[in-house]
C-alpha positions in Angstrom: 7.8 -8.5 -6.8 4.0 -7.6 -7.5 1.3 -9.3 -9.2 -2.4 -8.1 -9.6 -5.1 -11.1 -10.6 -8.2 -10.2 -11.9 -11.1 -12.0 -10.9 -13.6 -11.9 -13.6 -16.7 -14.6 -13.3 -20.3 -14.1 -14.4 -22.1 -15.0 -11.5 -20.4 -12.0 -9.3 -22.2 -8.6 -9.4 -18.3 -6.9 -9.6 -14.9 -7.8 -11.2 -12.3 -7.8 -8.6 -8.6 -8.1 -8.1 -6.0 -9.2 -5.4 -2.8 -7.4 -5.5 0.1 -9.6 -3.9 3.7 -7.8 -2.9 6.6 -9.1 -1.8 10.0 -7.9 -0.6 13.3 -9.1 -2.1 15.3 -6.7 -0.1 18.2 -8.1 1.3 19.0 -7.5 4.9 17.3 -8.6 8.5 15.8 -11.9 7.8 15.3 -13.2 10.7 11.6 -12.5 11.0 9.5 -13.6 13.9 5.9 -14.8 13.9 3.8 -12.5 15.9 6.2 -9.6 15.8 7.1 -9.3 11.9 4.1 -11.3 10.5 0.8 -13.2 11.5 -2.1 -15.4 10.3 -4.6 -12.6 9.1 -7.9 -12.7 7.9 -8.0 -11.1 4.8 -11.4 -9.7 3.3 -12.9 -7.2 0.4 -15.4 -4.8 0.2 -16.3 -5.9 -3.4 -16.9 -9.9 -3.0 -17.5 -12.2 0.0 -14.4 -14.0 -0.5 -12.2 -14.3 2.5 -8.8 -15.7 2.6 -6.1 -16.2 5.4 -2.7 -15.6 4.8 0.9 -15.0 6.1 0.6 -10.9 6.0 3.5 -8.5 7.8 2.8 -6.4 10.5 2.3 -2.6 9.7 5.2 -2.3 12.0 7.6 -4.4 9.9 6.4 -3.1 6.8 7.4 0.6 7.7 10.6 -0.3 8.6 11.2 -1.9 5.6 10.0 1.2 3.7 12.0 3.5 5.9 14.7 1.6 4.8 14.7 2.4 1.0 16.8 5.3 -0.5 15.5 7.2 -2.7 12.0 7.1 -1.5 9.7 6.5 -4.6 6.1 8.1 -4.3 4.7 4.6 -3.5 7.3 4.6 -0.6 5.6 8.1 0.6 2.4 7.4 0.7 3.0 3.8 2.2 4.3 5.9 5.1 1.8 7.7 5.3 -1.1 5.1 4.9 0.7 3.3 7.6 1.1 5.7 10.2 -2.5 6.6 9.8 -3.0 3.2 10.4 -1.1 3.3 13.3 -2.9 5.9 15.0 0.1 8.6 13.7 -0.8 11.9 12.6 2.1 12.6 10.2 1.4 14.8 6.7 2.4 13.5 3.3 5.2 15.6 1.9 5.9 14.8 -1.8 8.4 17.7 -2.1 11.0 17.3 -4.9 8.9 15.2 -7.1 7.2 16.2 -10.1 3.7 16.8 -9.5 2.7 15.0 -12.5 4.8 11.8 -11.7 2.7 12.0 -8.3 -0.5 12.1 -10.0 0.6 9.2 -12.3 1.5 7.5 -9.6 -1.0 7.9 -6.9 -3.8 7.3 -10.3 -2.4 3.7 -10.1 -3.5 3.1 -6.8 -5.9 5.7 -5.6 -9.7 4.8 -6.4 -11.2 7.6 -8.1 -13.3 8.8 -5.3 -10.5 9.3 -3.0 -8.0 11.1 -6.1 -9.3 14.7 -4.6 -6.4 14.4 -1.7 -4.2 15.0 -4.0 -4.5 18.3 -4.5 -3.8 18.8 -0.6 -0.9 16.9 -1.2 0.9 18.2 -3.8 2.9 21.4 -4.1 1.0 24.8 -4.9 2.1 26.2 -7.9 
């Protein structure tokens, strides 16, 4: 499931949102506190708000993602995102998929400063 709400109030300099995701796969459920999810301190570059909250480890979530077949491009770049997080050095590989699907996709969740990488991602033509 996914939800995005959009914070909107005049006495902020910046609208903002908060994106929330959750899982309805069904399979290992028997998650563990400190190993499959913490108490994390949540925070945004665009507002002071700060909020704590239940959150997965990076490690569970890319099992779960390793776990879906077919990959979706959200899937792919997850895996990617996360192993940078986690100090990996793996490339993106988007092979298969039709460039402009990518680019659809990755619009949705790319800010527009960062939407150059996808050039480097893609497939030359």
């Amino acid at each position: 499931y996914f939800a995005l709400f959009q914070i909107k109030e005049s006495f902020l300099a910046q609208n903002f949102s908060i994106k929330f995701e959750a899982s309805t796969r069904i399979g290992d459920i028997s998650w563990k506190k400190g190993e499959d999810f913490d108490l994390t301190v949540l925070s945004s570059r665009v507002t002071p708000l700060t909020v704590l909250a239940q959150v997965a480890t990076l490690e569970r979530i890319k099992k779960d993602k390793l776990s879906i077949n077919p990959k979706r491009v959200r899937d792919i770049f997850d895996l990617w995102f996360i192993d940078q997080k986690l100090g990996g050095n793996s490339s993106i590989n988007f092979q298969g998929f039709d460039p402009k699907v990518v680019k659809r996709e990755m619009h949705k969740f790319l800010p527009k400063n960062e939407r150059a990488m996808l050039k480097s991602w893609l497939p030359q033509e």
